[in-house]
C-alpha positions as CSV (number, residue, x, y, z in Angstrom):
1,X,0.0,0.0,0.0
2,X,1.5,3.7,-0.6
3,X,0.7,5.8,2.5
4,X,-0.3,8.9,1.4
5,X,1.7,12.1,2.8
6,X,-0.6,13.7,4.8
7,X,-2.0,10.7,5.7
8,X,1.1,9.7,7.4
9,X,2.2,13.0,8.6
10,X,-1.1,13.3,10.7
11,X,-0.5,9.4,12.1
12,X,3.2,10.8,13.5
13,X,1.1,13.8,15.0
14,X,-1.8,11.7,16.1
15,X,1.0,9.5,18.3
16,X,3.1,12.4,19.8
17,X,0.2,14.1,21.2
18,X,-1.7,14.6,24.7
19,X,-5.4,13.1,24.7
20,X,-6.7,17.2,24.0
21,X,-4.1,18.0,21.8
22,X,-5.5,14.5,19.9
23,X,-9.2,16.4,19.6
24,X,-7.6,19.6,18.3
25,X,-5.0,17.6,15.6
26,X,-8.5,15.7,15.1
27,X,-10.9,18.6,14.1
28,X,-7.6,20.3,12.6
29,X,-7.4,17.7,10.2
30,X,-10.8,16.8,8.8
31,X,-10.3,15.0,5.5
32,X,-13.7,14.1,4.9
33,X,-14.9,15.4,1.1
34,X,-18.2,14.4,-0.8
35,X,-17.9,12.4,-3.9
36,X,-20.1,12.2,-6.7
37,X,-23.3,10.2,-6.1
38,X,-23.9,6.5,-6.4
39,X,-26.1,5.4,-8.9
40,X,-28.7,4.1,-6.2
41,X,-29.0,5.2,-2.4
42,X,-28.0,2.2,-0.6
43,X,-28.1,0.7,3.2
44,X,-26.7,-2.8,4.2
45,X,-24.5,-3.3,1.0
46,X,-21.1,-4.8,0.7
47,X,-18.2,-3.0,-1.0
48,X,-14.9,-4.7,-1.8
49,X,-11.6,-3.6,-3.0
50,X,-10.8,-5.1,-6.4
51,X,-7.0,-6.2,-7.4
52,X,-7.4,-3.4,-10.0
53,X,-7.9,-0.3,-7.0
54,X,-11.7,0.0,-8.3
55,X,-14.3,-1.0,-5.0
56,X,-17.3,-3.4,-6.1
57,X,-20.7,-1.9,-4.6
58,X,-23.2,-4.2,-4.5
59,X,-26.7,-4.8,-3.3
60,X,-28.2,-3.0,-0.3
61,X,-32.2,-1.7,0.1
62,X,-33.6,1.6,0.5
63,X,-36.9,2.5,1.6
64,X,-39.5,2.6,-1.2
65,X,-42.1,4.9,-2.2
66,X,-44.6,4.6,-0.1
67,X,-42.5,5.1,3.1
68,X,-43.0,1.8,4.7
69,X,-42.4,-1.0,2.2
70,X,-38.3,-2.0,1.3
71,X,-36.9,-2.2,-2.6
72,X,-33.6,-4.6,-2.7
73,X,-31.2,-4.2,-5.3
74,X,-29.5,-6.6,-8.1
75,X,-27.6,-3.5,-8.7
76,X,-24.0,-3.3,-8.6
77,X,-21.6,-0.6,-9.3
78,X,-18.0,0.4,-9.5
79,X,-16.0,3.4,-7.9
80,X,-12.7,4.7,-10.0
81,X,-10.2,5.9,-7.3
82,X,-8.5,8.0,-10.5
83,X,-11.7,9.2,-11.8
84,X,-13.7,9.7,-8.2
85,X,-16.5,8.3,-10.3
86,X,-19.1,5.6,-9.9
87,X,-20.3,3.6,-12.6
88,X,-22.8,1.1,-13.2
89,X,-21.6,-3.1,-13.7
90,X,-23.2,-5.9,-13.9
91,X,-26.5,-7.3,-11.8
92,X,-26.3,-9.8,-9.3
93,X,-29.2,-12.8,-10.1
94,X,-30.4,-11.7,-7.0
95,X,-31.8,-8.5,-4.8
96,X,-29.7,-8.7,-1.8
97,X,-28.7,-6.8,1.4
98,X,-27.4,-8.0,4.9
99,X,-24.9,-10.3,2.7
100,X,-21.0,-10.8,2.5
101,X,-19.0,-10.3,0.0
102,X,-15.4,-11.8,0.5
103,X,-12.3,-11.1,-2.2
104,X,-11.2,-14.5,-3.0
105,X,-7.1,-15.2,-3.9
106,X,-7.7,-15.1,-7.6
107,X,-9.3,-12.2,-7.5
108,X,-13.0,-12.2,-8.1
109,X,-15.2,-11.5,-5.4
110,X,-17.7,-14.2,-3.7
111,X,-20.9,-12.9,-2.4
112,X,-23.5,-14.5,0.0
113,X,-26.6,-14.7,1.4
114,X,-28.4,-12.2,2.3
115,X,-32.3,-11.3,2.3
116,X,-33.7,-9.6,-0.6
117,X,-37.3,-10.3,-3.1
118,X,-36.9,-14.1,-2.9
119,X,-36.6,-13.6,1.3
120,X,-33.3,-15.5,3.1
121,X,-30.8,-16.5,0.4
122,X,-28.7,-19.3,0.6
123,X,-27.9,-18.4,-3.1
124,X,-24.2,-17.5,-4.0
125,X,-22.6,-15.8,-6.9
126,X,-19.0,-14.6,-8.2
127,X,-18.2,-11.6,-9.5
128,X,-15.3,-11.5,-11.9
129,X,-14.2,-7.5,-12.1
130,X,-12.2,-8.7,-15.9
131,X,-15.9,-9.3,-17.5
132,X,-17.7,-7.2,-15.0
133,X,-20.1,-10.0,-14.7
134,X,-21.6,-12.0,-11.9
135,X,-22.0,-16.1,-11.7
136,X,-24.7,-18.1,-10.3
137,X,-22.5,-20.7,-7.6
138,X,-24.1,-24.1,-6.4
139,X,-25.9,-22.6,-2.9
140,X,-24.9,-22.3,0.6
141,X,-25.8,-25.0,2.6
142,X,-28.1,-23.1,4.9
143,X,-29.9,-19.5,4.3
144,X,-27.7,-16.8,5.8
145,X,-28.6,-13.5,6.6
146,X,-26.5,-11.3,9.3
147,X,-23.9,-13.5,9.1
148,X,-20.1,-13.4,8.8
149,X,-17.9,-14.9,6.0
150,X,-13.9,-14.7,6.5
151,X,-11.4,-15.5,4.4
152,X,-9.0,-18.2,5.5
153,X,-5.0,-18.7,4.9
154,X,-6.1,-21.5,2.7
155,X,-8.0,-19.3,0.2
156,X,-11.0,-21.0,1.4
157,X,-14.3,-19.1,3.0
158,X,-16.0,-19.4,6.5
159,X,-19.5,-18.4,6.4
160,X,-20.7,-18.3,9.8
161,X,-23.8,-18.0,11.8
162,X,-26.8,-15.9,11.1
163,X,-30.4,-16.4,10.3
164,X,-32.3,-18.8,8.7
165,X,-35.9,-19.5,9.6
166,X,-34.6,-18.7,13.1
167,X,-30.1,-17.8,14.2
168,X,-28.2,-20.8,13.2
169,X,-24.9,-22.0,14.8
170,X,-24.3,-23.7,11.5
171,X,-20.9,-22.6,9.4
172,X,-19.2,-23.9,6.3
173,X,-16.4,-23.5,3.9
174,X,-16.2,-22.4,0.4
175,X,-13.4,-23.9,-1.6
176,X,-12.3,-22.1,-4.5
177,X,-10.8,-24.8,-6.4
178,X,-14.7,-26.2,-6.4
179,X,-16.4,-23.1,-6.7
180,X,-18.9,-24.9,-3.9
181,X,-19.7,-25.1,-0.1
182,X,-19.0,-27.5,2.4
183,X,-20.2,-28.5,5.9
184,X,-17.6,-27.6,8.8
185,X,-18.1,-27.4,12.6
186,X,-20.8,-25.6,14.1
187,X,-20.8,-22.5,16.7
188,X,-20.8,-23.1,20.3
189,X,-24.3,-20.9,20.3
190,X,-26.3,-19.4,17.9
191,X,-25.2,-16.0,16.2
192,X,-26.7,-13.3,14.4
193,X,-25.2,-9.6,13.9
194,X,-21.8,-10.8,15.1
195,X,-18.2,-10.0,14.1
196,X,-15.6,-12.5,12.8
197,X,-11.6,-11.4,13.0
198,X,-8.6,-13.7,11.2
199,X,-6.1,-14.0,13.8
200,X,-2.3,-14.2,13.1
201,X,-2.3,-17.6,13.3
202,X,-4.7,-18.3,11.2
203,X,-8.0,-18.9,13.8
204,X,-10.9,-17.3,13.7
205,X,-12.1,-14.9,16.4
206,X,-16.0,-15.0,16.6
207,X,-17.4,-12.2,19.2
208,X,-21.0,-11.3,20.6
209,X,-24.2,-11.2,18.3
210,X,-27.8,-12.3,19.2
211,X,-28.5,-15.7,19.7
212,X,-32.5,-14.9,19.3
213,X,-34.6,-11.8,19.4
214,X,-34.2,-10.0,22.6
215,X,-31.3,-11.9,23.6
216,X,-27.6,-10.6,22.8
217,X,-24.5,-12.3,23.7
218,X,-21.2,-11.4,25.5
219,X,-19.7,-14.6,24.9
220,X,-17.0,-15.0,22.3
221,X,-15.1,-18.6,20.6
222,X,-12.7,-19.2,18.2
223,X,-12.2,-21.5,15.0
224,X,-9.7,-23.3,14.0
225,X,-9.3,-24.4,10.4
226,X,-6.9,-27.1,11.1
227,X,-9.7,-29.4,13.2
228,X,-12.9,-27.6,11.9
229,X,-14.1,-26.4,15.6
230,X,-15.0,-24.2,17.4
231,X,-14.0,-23.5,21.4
232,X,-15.0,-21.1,23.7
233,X,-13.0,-17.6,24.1
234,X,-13.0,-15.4,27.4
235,X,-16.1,-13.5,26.9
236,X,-16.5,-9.6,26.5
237,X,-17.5,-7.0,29.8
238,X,-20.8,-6.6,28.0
239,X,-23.3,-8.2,25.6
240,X,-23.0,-6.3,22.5
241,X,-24.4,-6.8,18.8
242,X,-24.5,-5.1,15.6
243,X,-21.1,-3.7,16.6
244,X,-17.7,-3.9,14.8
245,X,-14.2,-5.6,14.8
246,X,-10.7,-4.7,13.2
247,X,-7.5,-6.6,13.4
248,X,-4.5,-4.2,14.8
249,X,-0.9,-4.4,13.5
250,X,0.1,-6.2,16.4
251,X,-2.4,-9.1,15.9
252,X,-5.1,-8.0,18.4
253,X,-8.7,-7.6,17.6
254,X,-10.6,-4.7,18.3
255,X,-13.9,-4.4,19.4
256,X,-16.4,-1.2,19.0
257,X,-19.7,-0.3,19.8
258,X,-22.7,-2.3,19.3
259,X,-25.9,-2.5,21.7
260,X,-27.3,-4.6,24.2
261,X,-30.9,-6.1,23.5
262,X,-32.6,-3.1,23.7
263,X,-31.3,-2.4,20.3
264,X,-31.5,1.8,19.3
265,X,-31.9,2.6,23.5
266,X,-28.9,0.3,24.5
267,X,-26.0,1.5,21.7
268,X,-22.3,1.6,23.5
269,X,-19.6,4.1,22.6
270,X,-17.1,1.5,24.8
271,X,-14.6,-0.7,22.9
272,X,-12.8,-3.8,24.2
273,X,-9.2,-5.1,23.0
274,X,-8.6,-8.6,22.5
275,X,-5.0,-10.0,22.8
276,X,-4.7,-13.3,20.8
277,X,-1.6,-14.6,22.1
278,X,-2.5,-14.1,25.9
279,X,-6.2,-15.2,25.0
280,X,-7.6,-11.9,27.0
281,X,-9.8,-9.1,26.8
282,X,-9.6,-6.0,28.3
283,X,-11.5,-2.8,28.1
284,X,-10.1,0.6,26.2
285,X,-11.4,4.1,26.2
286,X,-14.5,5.3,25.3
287,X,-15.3,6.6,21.4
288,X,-16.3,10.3,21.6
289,X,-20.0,8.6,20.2
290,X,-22.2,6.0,20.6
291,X,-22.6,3.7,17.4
292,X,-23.7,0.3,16.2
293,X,-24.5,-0.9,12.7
294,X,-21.2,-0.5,11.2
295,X,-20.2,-3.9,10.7
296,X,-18.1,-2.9,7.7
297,X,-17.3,0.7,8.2
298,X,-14.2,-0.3,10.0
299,X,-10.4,0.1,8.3
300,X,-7.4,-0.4,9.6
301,X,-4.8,2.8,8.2
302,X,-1.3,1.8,6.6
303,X,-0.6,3.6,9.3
304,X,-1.8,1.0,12.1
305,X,-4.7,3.8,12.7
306,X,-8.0,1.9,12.6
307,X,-10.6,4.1,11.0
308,X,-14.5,4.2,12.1
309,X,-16.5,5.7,9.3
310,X,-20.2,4.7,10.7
311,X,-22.9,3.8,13.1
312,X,-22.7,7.4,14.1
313,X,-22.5,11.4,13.6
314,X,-18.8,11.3,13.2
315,X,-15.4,9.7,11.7
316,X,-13.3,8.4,14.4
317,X,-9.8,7.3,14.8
318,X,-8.7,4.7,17.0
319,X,-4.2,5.1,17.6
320,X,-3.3,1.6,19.2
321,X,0.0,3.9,20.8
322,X,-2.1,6.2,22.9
323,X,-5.6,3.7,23.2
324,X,-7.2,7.0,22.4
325,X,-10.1,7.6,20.0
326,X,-10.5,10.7,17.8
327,X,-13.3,12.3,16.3
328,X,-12.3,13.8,12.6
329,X,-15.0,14.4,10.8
330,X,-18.8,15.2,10.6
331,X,-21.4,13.8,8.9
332,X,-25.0,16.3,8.4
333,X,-26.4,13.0,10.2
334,X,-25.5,9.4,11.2
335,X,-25.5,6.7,8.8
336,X,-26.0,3.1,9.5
337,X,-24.9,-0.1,7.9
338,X,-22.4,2.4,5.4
339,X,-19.5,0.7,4.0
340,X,-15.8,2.1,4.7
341,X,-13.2,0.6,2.2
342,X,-9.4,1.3,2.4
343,X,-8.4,2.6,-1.2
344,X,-4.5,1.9,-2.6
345,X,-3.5,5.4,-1.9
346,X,-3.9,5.1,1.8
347,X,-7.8,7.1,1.5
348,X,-11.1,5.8,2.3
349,X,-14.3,5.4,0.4
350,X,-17.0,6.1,2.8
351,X,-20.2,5.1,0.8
352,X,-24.3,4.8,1.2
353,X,-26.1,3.8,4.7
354,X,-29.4,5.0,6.2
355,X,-30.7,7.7,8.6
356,X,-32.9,7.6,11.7
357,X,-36.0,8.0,9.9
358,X,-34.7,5.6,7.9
359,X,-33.7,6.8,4.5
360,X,-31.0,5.2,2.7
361,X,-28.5,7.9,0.7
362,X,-26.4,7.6,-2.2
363,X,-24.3,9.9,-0.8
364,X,-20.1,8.9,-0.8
365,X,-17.1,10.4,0.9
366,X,-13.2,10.1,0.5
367,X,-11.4,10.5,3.5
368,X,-7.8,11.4,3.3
């Protein structure tokens, strides 16, 4: 990755400050510019970085016209770093949101699940960025929605939890050199909303989500790929959901926001740290918001700097040297379920999500 000068300059500022200093350098600093429009407003999408530079927007819902009824999209689109301009690609073969889409090692990109027109998917498809098409793939095993898929050492893909006709502990693999799903080991409880973080040595951390309605989890467990199970991991100070992970330079895991089962009443602004090699988790400052539904609004800098571009009113930076968060930038109003996408250059695409009311935007930012 080329870190981009100011980028980098602001990271050596960011570590050599005092906690106020940080909030000055922070609003000193704001980065944050509008982009042109996407061609649809879009909430609970997927965007992934291409080998090529360009990010893959896919799917997501917005609110349709009579205010109470939801329009999916097969829609798909593509953002030009070099021309800061969206255009349209392919359609998926199905309407989609609250799926995963996971850049596979040769390239194209794999997405899952979902619910869309057709209700929970268990459908799969590729996208290939050199035709600009998407492929139908034989189906998951089970219908995922809210779920996580990570992308193993092997090349191979966990898809893990979420809902079916009710939260599934369920998991699988996707091979690549099959192009089709396979059974693996199942959770130690049911997960929906959730977050899932590759560890160094190539486990899987697995941390909160709702195990049915009204009931959120605290407790965390770990995969490993070389027996196909899962074991239980020290559970977090609090039972959070819809909340967000990152992977720090040294290996840990990072844990941000969420809410307890009171869902818009119950959001946290704490954040947890999870060490990997001592198998711990300890608890960090506070972000200068509360947030939840973010799940993939969360990049990790060139810099080591882990970037929080939704689930709230603000940007936020997170320096692992100080344990400090920093807010950097102001949105007109929160968005939820946005994507946040770390470009080549060191930037960040920071695209779609809803409001409180809600109403999905096709609004996009670059954060430098």
């Amino acid at each position: 990755m080329i870190v981009h000068g100011l980028l980098a300059a602001l990271a050596m500022l960011l570590v050599s400050l005092s906690p106020r200093s940080l909030n000055d350098a922070g609003r000193a600093a704001d980065r944050l510019s509008p982009l042109q429009a996407m061609h649809e407003a879009r909430a609970s999408h997927t965007a992934t970085l291409l080998p090529d530079g360009r990010v893959l927007i896919a799917g997501g819902f917005k609110k349709g016209p009579d205010g109470s009824s939801q329009l999916y999209f097969r829609s798909a689109e593509l953002f030009d770093p070099s021309t800061r301009t969206f255009t349209e690609t392919g359609r998926m073969g199905h309407s989609r949101c609250g799926h995963t889409a996971t850049l596979l090692k040769n390239g194209k990109a794999l997405i899952a699940g979902g619910f869309g027109d057709e209700g929970m998917l268990h459908d799969a498809e590729l996208y290939d960025p050199r035709s600009g098409t998407f492929s139908e793939l034989p189906p998951m095993h089970a219908p995922r929605e809210g779920h996580t898929a990570t992308l193993l050492n092997s090349g191979k893909v966990l898809p893990a939890g979420g809902a079916e006709r009710s939260v599934t502990e369920t998991a699988e693999l996707f091979d690549p050199a099959t192009n089709r799903f396979i059974t693996t080991g199942s959770m130690r409880q049911p997960r929906l909303a959730h977050t899932a973080a590759l560890l160094p040595d190539g486990r899987v951390f697995i941390s909160g989500g709702a195990s049915r309605l009204g009931t959120v989890l605290s407790s965390d467990e770990l995969y490993d790929p070389t027996t196909g199970t899962f074991s239980d991991a020290p559970a977090m100070a609090v039972a959070r959901y819809k909340h967000a992970a990152a992977v720090l330079s040294d290996g840990s895991v990072l844990l941000v926001g969420g809410s307890d089962n009171r869902d818009w009443r119950g959001m946290y602004s704490s954040a947890e740290l999870y060490n990997s090699e001592k198998n711990t988790l300890t608890a960090v400052e506070t972000m200068s918001s509360k947030r939840f539904k973010f799940p993939h609004a969360v990049v990790v800098l060139p810099t080591g700097i882990v970037l929080i571009g939704g689930g709230g009113p603000t940007v936020e930076l997170y320096v692992p040297s100080s344990g400090s968060f920093v807010a950097t930038g102001r949105f007109d109003e929160p968005h939820y379920y946005a994507t946040a996408t770390l470009l080549n250059d060191g930037a960040v695409l920071i695209a779609g999500g809803y409001n409180a009311r809600p109403q999905s935007t096709d609004e996009a930012w670059l954060f430098r």
